[in-house]
C-alpha positions as CSV (number, residue, x, y, z in Angstrom):
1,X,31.5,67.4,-52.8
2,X,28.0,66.6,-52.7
3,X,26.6,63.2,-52.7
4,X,25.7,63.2,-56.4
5,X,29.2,63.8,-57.3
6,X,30.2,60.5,-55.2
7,X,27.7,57.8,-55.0
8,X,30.6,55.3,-53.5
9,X,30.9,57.4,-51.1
10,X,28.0,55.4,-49.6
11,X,29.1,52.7,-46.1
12,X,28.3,49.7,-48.8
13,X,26.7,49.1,-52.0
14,X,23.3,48.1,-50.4
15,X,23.3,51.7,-49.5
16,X,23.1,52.7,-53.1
17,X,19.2,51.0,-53.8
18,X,17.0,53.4,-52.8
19,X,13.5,54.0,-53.2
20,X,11.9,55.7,-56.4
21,X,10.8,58.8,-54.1
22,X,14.6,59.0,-53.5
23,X,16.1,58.6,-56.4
24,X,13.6,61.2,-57.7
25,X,15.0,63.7,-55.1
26,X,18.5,62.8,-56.4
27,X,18.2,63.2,-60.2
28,X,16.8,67.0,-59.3
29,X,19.2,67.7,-57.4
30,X,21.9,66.4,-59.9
31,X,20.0,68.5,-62.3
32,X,19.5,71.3,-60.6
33,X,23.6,71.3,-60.3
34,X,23.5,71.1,-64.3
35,X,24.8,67.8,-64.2
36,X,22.8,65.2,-67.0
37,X,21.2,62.2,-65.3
38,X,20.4,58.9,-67.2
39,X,18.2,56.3,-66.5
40,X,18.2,52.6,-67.6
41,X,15.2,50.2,-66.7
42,X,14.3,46.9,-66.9
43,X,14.4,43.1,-65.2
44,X,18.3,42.5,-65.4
45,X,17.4,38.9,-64.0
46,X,20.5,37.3,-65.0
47,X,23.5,40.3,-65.1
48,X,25.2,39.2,-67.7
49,X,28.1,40.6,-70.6
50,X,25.4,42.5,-72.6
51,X,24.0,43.9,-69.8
52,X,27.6,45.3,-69.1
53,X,28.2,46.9,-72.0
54,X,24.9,48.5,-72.3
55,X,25.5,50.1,-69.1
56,X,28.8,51.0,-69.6
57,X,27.5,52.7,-72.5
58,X,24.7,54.6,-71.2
59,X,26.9,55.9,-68.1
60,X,28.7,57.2,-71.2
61,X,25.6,59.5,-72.5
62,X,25.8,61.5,-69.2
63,X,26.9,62.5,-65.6
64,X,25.1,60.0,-63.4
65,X,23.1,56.8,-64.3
66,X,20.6,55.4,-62.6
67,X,19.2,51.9,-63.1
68,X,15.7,50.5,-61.9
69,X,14.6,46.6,-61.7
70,X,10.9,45.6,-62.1
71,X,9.5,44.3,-59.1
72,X,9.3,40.4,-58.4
73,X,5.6,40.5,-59.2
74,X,5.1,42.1,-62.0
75,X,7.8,39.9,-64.2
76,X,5.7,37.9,-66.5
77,X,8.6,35.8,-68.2
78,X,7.1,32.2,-67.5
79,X,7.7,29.6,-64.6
80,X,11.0,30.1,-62.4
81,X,10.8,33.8,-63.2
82,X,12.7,35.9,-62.2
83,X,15.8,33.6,-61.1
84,X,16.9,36.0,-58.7
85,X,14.4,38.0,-56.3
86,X,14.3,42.1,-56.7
87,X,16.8,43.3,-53.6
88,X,19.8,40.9,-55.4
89,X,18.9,42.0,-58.8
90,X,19.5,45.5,-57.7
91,X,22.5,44.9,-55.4
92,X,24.5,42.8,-58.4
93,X,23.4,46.4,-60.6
94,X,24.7,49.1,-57.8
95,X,28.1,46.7,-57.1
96,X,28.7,48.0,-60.7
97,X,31.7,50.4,-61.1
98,X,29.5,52.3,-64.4
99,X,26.6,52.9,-61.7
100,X,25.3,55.7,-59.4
101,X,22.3,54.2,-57.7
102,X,19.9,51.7,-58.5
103,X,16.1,51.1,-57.3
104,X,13.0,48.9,-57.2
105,X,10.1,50.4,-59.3
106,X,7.0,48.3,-57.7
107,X,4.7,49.6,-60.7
108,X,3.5,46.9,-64.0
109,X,5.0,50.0,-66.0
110,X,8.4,51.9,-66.1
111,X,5.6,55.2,-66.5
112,X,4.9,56.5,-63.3
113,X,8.9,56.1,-62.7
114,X,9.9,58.1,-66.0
115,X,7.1,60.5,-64.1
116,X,9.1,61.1,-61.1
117,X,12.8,60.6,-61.7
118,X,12.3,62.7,-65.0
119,X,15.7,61.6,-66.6
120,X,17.8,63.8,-69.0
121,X,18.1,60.7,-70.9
122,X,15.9,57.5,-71.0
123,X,18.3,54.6,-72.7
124,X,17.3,51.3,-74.0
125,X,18.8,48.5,-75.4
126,X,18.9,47.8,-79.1
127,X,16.4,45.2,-79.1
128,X,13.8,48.0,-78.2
129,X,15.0,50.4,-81.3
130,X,11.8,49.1,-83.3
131,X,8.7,49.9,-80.9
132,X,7.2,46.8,-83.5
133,X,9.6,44.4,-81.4
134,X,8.1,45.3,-78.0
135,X,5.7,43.0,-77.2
136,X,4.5,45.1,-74.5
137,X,3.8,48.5,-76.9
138,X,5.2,50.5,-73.8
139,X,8.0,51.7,-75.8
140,X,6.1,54.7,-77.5
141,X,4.4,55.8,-74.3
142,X,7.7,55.7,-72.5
143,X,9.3,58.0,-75.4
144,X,6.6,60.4,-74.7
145,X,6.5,60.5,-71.5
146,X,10.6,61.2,-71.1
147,X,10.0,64.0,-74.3
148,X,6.9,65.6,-72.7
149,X,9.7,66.4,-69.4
150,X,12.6,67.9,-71.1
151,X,14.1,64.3,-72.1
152,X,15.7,62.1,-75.1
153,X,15.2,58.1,-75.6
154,X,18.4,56.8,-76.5
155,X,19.8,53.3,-77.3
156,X,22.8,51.6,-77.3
157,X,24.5,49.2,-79.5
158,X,26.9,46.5,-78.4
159,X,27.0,42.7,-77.8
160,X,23.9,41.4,-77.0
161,X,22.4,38.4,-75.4
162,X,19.0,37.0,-74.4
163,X,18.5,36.6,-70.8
164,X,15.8,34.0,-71.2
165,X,18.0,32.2,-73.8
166,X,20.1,31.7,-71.1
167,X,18.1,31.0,-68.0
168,X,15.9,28.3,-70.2
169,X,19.0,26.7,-71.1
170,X,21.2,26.6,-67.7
171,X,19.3,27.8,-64.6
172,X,15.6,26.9,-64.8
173,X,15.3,22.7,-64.0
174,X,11.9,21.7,-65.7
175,X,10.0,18.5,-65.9
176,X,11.7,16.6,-68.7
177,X,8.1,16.7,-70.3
178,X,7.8,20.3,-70.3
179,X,11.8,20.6,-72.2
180,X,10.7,18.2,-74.8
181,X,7.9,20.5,-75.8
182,X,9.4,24.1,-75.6
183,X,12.6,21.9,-77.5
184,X,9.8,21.1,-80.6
185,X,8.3,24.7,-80.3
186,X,11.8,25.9,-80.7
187,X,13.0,23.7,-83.3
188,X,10.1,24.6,-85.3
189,X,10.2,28.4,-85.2
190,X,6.8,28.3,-83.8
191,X,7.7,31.9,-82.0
192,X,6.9,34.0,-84.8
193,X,3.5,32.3,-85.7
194,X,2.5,32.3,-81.6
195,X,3.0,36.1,-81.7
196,X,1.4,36.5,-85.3
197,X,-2.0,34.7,-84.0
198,X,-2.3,36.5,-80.8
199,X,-1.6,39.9,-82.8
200,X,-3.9,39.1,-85.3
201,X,-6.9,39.1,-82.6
202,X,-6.7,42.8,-82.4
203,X,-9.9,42.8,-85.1
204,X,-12.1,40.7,-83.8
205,X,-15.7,41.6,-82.0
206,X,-16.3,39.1,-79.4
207,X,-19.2,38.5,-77.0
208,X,-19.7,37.0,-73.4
209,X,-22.8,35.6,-72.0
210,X,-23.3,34.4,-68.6
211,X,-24.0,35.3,-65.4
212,X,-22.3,38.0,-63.2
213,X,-20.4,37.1,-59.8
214,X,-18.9,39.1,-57.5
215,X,-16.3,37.7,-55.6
216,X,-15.8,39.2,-52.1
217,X,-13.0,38.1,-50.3
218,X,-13.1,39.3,-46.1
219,X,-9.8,38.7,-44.9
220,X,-9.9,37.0,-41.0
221,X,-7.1,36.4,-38.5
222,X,-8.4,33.2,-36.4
223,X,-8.4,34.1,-32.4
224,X,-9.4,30.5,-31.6
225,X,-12.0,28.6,-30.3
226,X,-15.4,30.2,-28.5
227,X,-15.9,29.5,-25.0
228,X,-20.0,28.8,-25.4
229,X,-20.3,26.7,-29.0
230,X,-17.6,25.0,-30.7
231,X,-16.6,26.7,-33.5
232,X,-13.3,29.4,-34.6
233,X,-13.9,32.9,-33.7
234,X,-11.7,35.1,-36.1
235,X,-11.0,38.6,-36.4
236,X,-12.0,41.1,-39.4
237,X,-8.7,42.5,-41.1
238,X,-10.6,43.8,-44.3
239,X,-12.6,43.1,-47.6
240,X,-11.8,43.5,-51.2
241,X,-14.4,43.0,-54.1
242,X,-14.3,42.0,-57.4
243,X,-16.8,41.8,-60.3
244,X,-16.5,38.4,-61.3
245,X,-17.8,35.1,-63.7
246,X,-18.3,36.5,-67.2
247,X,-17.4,40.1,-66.6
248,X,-13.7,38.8,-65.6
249,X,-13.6,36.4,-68.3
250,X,-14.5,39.6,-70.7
251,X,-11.9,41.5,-69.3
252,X,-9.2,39.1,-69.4
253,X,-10.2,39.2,-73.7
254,X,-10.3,43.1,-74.0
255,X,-6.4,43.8,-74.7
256,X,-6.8,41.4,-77.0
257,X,-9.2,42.4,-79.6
258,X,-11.1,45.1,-80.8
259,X,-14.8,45.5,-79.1
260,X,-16.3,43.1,-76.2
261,X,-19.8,42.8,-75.4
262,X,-21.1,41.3,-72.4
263,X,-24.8,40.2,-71.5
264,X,-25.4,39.3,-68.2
265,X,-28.3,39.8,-65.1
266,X,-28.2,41.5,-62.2
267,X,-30.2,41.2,-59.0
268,X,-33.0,43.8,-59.1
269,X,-32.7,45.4,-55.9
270,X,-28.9,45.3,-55.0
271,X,-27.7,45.3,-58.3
272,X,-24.0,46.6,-57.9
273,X,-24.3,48.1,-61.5
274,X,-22.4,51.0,-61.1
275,X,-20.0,48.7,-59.1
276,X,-19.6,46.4,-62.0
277,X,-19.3,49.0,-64.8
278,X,-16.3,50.6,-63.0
279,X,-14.2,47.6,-63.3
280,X,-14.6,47.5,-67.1
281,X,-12.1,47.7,-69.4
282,X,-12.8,50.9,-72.2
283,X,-13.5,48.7,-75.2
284,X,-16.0,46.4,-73.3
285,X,-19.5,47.3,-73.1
286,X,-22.5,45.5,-70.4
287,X,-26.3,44.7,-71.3
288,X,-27.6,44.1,-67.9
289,X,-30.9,42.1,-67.6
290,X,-32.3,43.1,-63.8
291,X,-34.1,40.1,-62.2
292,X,-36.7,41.5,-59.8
293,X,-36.8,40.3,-56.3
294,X,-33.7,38.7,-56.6
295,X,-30.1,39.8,-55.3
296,X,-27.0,40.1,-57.7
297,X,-25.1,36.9,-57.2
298,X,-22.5,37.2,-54.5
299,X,-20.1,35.0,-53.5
300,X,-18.2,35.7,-49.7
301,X,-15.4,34.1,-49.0
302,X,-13.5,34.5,-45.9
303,X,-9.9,34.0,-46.2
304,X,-7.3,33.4,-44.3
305,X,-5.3,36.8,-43.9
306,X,-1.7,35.4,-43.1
307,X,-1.7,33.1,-45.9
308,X,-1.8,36.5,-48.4
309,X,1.9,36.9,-47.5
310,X,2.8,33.2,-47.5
311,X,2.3,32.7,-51.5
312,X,-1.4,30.5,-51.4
313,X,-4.6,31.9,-50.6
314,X,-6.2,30.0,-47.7
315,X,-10.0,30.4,-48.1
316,X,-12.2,28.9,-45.1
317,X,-15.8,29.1,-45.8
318,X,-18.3,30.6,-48.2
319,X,-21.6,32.2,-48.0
320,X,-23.6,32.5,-51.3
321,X,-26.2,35.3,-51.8
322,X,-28.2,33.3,-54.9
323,X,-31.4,32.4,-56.1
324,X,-31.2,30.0,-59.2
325,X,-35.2,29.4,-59.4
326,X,-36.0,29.3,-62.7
327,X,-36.6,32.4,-64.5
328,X,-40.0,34.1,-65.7
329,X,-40.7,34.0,-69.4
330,X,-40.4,37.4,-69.7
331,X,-36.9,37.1,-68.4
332,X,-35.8,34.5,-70.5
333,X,-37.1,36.5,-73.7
334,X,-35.5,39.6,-72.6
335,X,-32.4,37.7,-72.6
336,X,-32.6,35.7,-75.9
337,X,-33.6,38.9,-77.3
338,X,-29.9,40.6,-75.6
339,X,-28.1,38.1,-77.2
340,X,-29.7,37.7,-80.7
341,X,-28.6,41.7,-81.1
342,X,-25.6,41.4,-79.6
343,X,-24.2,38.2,-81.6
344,X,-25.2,39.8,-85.3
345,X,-22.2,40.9,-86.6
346,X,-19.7,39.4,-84.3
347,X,-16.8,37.1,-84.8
348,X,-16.8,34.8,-81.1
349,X,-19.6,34.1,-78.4
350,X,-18.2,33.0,-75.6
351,X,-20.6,30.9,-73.3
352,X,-19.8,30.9,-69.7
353,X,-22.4,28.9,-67.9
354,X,-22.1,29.2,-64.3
355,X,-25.6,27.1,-63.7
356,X,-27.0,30.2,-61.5
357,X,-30.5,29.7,-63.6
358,X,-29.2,32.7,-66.2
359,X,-29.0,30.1,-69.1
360,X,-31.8,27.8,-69.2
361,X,-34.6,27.1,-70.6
362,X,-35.5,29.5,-73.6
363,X,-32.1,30.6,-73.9
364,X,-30.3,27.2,-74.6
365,X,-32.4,27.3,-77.9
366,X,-31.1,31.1,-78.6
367,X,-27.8,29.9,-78.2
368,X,-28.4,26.9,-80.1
369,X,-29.5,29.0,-83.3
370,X,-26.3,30.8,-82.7
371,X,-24.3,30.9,-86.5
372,X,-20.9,32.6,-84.7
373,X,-18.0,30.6,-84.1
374,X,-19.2,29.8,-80.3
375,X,-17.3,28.4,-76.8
376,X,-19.1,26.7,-74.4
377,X,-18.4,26.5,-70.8
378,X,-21.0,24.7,-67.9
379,X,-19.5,25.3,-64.7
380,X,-19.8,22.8,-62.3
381,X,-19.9,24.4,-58.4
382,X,-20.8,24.2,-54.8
383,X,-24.2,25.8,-56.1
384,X,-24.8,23.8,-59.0
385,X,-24.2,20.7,-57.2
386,X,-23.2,19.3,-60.5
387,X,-26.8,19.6,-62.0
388,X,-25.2,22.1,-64.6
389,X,-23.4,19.6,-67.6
390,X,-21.6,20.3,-70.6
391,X,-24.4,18.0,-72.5
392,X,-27.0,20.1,-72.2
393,X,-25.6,21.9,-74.9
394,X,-26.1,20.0,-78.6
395,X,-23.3,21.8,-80.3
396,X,-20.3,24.0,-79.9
397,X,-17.3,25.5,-82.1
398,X,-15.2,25.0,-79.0
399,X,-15.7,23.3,-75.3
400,X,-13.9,24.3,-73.1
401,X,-14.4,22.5,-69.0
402,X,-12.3,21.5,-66.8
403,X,-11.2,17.5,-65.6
404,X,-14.1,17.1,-62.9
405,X,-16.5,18.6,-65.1
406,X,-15.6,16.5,-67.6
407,X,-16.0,13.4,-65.6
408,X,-19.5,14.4,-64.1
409,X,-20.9,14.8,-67.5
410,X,-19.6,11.6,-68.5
411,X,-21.0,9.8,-65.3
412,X,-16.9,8.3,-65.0
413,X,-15.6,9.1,-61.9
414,X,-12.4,7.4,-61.8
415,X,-11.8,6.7,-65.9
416,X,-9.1,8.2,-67.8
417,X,-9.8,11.6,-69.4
418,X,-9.1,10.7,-72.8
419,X,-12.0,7.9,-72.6
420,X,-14.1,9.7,-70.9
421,X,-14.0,12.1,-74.2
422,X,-13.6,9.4,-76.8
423,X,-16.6,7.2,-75.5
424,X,-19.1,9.7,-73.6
425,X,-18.4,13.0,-74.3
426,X,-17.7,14.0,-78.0
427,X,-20.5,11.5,-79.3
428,X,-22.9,13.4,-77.3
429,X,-22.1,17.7,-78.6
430,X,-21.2,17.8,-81.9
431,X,-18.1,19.9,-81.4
432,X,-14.9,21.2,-83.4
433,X,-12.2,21.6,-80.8
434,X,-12.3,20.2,-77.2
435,X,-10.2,21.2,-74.2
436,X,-10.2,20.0,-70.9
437,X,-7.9,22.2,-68.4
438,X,-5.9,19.8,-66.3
439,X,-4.5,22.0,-63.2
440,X,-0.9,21.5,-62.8
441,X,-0.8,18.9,-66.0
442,X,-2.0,21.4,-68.3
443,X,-4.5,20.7,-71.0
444,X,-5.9,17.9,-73.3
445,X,-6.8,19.2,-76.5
446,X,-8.6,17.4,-79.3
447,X,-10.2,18.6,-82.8
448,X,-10.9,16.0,-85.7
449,X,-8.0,16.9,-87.7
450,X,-5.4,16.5,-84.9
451,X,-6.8,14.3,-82.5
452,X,-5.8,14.5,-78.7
453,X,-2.5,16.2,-77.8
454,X,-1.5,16.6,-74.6
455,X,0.2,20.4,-73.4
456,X,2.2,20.4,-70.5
457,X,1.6,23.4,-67.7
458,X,4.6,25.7,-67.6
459,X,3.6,26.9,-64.0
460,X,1.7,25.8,-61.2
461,X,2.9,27.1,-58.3
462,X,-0.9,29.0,-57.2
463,X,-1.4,31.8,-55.4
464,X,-5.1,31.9,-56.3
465,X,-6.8,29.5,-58.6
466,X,-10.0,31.2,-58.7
467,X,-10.9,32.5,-62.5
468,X,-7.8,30.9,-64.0
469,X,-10.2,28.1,-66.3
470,X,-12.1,31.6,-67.1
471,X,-9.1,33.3,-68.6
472,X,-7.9,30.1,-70.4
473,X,-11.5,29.8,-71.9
474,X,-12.0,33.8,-72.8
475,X,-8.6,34.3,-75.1
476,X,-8.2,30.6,-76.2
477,X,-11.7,31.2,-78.3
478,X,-10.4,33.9,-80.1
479,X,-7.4,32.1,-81.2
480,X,-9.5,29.5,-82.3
481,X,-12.0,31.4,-84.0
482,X,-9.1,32.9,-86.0
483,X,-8.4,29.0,-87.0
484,X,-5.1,28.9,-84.7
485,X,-3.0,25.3,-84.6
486,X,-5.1,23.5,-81.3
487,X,-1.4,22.6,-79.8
488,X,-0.3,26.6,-80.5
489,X,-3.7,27.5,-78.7
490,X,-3.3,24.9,-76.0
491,X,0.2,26.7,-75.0
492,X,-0.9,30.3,-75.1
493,X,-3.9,29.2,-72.7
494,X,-1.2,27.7,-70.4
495,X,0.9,30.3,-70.0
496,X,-1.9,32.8,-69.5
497,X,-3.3,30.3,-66.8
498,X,0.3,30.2,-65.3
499,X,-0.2,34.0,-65.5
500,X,-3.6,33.9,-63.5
501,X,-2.9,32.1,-61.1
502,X,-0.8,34.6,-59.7
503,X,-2.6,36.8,-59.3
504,X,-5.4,37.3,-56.0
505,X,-9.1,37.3,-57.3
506,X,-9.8,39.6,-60.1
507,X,-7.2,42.3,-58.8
508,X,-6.0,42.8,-62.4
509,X,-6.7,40.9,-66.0
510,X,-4.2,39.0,-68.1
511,X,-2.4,41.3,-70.6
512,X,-1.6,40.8,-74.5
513,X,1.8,42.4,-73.9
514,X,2.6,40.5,-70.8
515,X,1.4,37.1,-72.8
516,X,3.6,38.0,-75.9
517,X,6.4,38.7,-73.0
518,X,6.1,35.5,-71.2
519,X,5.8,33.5,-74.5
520,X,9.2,35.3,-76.4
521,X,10.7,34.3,-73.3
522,X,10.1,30.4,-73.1
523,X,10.6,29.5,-76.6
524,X,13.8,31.7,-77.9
């Protein structure tokens, strides 16, 4: 009897999770004995009856079923997600009497793995019947992918339950502020018009201006102190790089609309172009202004190489490569000229303002005469030294800064938030909607026909912080410009900042089907 045949014949059930490479070799050689191997996918967080009888169904549809768990990492279901780390997810699925073998797919996707195990049958719940109900859109490349080798996509129909319905309710303690609001969302159906105004962004042409940044991060182990001067010798591990500042921010938009446009500058000399259009998404397209005799802005920060493994980034010092002099005339009309022919026709301009000399002078004015529903954000940095304010900007559809930048334009170090706004701030731009990002309490948002309201953070548990404000601002002005609810807008920013913060440096931009995800399962 081979092993295929008896699964159980395995020392203990840990001994039926194997890798996908494995289970790969197994389905073939199930196959190749004629037998009809099924696969079943997905996060199984909390095993529960429906999950049962799915399974019990799909082990039904063939000779050997295999099931697969999403990695830890790649779960985007909102804070306290998942409940239960990958290995016991796929222990509690191979202790089950309807299973063969279970395994960790450590890919975003269930594609590569339809790629390699090839299954006779692909099966899916009935909640997936309708690829319009996935808010991930995977569901048609998956059926393709299982046709194109040989394969069927099958569902099952039985008693259902939602996961998250469950976790939200009995295994996830949150702040008694942050039940009260998901409570209201839920009570007023607000699910359906969340999803509605993030799908309806698919149409929209929006455009980013502000400088480029790329983020290097060199990863050190500290060896300790030098014998001759007294500082910390550490040792190079290795170096990643990321285009950052407004290309990341235009990323982070492009699954959610139609066309993104950026214009930026880059140094003259070491420009990193080809660098920076590589990391673009398809639908976004760069103007690049070159500034002679000066380097593309660079930002190196050495990082602590053990704290990558212990859930926060520990960064340790920075070196700048910069030169924020003002720019020539001819500079500043080449860029006014970028943007006047890149904002005709568009439905957003995003302003990021990073205060690296890019947008100044000349160009305030350009942006000024902008007609476009426009966001404004004026970094304040190490670099900036806190020269670069919100106020130097005389209008805006939306502003968008965060609390410190907030109180350095308002010269109130140590006031509340709110009056900071009420008595410095929105007397001074003449603005439509105003959001300041509040870390781990989430966001104060305020437009004339709602006044302030206050949106708790649904996750703050940081890996990396760096960006997070960036992503908030890029997909928050498209909801806006579509004339979304400021509270509805306010949410969807915080669970894509919850998203970001997750991740390390620009490694990978939010997703529309991993918002939609995150946001079905907080608020059924």
């Amino acid at each position: 009897m081979s092993e295929t045949d008896n699964p159980k014949s395995a020392t203990s059930v840990r001994n039926r999770i194997k890798t996908i490479a494995e289970l790969s070799e197994i389905s073939a050689m199930a196959k190749a004995e004629g037998k009809s191997v099924v696969l079943a996918h997905g996060a199984f967080d909390l095993l529960h009856l429906g999950h049962v009888r799915h399974l019990e169904k799909a082990r039904q549809l063939g000779d050997m079923l295999i099931v697969t768990v999403t990695a830890d990492e790649f779960i985007n279901k909102g804070p306290g997600r998942p409940v239960f780390p990958e290995e016991l997810r796929a222990e509690m699925l191979a202790a089950l009497a309807y299973v063969s073998w279970t395994g960790i797919n450590r890919e975003a996707t269930a594609e590569q793995l339809l790629e390699t195990v090839k299954p006779n049958i692909y099966v899916k719940g009935s909640d997936y019947k309708s690829a319009d109900d996935d808010p991930t859109g995977k569901i048609v490349i998956e059926r393709e992918i299982v046709e194109k080798h040989g394969g069927v996509l099958a569902f099952t129909e039985d008693i259902t339950f939602s996961s998250s319905v469950l976790i939200n309710e009995h295994l996830i303690a949150r702040t008694p502020k942050v039940q009260k609001f998901l409570k209201k969302l839920r009570d007023e159906n607000r699910l359906e018009r969340l999803l509605n105004l993030i799908d309806q962004a698919h149409t929209l042409k929006a455009v980013f201006i502000g400088e480029t940044i790329l983020d290097e991060y060199l990863y050190v182990t500290p060896l300790g102190k030098t014998s001759k001067d007294s500082i910390i010798a550490t040792q190079y591990i290795n170096r990643e790089l990321y285009a950052g500042g407004v290309v990341a921010a235009a990323n982070h938009a492009a699954s959610f609309c139609d066309k993104v446009e950026i214009i930026t500058v880059l140094g003259g000399d070491d420009d990193y172009e080809d660098f920076v259009r590589s990391t673009l998404a398809p639908n976004v397209t760069l103007t690049a202004i070159k500034l002679e005799g000066r380097p593309t802005i660079r930002k190196r920060r050495y990082v602590d190489h053990d704290s990558k493994s212990q859930g926060m980034l520990r960064k340790v010092f920075e070196v700048a490569h910069i030169d924020d002099k003002p720019l020539c005339q001819s500079e500043y009309k080449q860029i006014g000229s970028a943007i006047q022919a890149a904002t005709e026709g568009s439905d957003a301009v995003v302003v990021t303002d990073f205060g690296h000399g890019m947008i100044d002078g000349p160009v305030l004015n350009t942006i000024d005469e902008i007609k476009t529903f426009i966001a404004i954000n004026a970094q304040a940095n190490s670099a900036n030294q806190g020269f670069n304010l919100i106020t130097k900007y005389k209008h805006a559809d939306y502003v968008c800064i965060d609390a410190r930048e907030a109180k350095l334009a308002g010269g109130e170090k140590h006031a509340d938030i709110e009056d900071v706004l009420q008595r410095k701030l929105l007397p001074a731009i003449e603005c439509k909607n105003f959001t300041v990002t509040l870390g781990d309490d989430g966001c104060l948002s305020w437009s004339p026909e709602t006044g302030f309201q206050m949106i708790p953070a649904l996750e703050y548990d940081p890996i990396d912080t760096m960006g997070a404000g960036d992503a908030f601002l890029a997909v928050t002005t498209l909801l806006l410009a579509l004339g979304g609810d400021p509270e509805d807008v306010g949410f969807i920013g915080n669970v894509i900042g919850g998203i970001k913060i997750r991740l390390i440096g620009h490694c990978a931009s939010v997703d529309k089907g991993d918002i939609k995800k995150s946001i079905q399962s907080l608020v059924k």
